[in-house]
N, C-alpha and C positions, 0 to 999 in steps of 0.2 A: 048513173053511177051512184055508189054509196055515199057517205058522208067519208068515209075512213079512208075513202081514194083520194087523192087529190086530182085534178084533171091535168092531162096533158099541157094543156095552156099554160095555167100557172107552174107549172114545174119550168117550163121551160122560160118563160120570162125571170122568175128568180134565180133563174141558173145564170141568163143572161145580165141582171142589174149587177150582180156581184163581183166579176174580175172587172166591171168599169168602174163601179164606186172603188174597188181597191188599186186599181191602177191611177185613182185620181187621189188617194188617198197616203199613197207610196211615196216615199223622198225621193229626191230626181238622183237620177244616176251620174257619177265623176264625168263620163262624156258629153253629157249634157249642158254639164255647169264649165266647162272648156277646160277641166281639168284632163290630164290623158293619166294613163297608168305608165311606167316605166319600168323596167326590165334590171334586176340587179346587174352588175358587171363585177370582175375580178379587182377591177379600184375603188368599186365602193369600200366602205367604212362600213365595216359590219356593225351593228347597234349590239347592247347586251342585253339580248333575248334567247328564249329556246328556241326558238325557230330559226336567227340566225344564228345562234349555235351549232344547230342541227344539220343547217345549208353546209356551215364551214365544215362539216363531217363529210356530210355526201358528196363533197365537189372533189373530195379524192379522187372518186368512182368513175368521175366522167372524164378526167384527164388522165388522155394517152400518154401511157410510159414509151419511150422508146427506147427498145431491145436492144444493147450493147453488140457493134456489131462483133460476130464471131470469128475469130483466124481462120483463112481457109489454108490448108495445104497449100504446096508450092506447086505451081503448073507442072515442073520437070514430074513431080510423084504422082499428083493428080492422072499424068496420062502414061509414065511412064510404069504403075504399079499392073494395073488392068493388062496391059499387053505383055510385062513378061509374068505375069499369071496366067496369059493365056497360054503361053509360047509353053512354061513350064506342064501346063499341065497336058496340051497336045504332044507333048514329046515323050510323057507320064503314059497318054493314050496307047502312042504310037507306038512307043518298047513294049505295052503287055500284048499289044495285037502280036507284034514280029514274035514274042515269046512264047503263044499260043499255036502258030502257025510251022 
């Protein structure tokens, strides 16, 4: 090999010293320290930040409106509209045939 290669060997050993020297060198993580993360709720007290400013924006988005319910027609029309449309217009049928014939 040249001088201007480096060898296989040492590439891969320095590849390998480096995410352990920085994982030993890293600050420990909240779960570690028995800290846990926690999850906002609708009773927190929002802080005066943009961020929860921003939350207080968004959380319109995710709560379901619910749809005013709508009047339905009365049963008697409901079923009683359909059948004498049907009746009128089979009698509508029925007078152009006989007037045809």
């Amino acid at each position: 090999m040249t001088a201007a290669q480096p060898s296989p060997e040492g590439v891969r050993s320095a590849a390998s010293a480096a995410p352990s020297k920085a994982a030993d060198e890293a600050p420990r993580l909240p779960a570690e320290s028995g800290v846990t993360a926690r999850l906002a709720d609708d009773l927190a007290v929002p802080a005066a930040s943009p961020v929860h400013r921003l939350q207080a924006e968004l959380v319109q988005f995710t709560r379901q409106v619910e749809p005013a319910a709508e009047p339905f027609y009365p049963g008697w029309f409901r079923l009683g509209f359909p059948v004498a449309s049907s009746v009128l217009l089979w009698a509508a049928i029925l007078w152009g045939l006989s007037r045809l014939a």
